[in-house]
N, C-alpha and C positions, 0 to 999 in steps of 0.2 A: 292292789285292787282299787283305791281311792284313790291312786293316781290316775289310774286306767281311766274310771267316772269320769272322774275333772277333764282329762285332755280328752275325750269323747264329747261332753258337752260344751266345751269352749271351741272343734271345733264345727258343731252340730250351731252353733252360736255366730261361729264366721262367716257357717254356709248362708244363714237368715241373713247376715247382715250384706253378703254380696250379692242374694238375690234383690232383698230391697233395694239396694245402691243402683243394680240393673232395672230394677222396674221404675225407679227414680227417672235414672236416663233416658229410658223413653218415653215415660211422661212429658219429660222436661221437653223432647226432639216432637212429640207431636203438639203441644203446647207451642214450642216456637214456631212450626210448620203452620199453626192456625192463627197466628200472632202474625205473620206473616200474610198470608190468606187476606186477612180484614184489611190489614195495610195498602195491602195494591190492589183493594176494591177500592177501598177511599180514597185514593191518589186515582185511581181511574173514574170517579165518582166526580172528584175534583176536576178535574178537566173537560169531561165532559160537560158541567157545568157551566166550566167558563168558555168553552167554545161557544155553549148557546147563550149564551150571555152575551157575549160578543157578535153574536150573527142581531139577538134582538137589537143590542145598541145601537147596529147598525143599521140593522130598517127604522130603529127610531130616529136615528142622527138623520138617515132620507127625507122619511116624511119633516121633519120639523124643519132640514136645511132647505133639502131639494124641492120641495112641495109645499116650503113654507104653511106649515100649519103650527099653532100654536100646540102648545104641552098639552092643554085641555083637550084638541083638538083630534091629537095624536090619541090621547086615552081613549076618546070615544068610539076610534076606527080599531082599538086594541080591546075593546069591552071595558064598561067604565070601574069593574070589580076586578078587573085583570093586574093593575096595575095601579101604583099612587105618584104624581107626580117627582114623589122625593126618588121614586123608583127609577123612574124615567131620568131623571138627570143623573142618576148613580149608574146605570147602564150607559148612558151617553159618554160619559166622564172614564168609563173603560174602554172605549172603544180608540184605537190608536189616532191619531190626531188626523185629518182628510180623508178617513175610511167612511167609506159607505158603502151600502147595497150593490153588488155586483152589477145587476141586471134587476130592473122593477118587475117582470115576469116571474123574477125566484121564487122559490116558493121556501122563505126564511125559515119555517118548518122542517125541511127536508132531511136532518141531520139528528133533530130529538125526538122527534115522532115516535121511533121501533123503542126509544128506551121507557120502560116502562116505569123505574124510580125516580124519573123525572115530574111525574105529575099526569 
């Protein structure tokens, strides 16, 4: 009869412990699932970024090459709280080397506008 006990509860003991190990698993599988998630918002977070980073660079590298305006000059047609000069050569300096503005009509906005975690 005390054997009987014991192999009941050892495996009344297995059963807990494969459930837990199961309910592990799929913590673990939705935990990596939203680990995941965050990841390729931030890599699309990232790019987007540098796209409009790179569209700005580039209407700035315009105005300052093509339109010769000085740095200050550039801020002030960009809002003079918009930007800091250190800004402005850090965007210029990413932009690939002879890139500019497509077309002075563009409208350099057009690609960040709809994102709203942009600003």
């Amino acid at each position: 009869m005390d054997q009987l006990l014991r192999q009941q509860a050892r495996a009344r003991a297995r059963q807990a412990r494969t459930k837990v190990r199961q309910e592990q698993a799929k913590r673990e599988r939705r935990l990596a699932k939203w680990g995941e998630a965050v990841a390729v918002a931030l890599a699309e977070r990232d790019a987007m970024v540098t796209d409009c980073e790179q569209r700005a660079g580039r209407a700035l590298r315009s105005m300052i090459e093509a339109e010769e305006l000085s740095t200050q000059e550039a801020l002030a047609w960009c809002g003079d709280d918009t930007l800091t000069g250190r800004e402005v050569h850090r965007l210029i300096r990413g932009v690939a080397d002879g890139e500019q503005a497509h077309d002075s009509d563009e409208d350099p906005r057009a690609e960040c506008t709809d994102h709203t975690m942009l600003g």
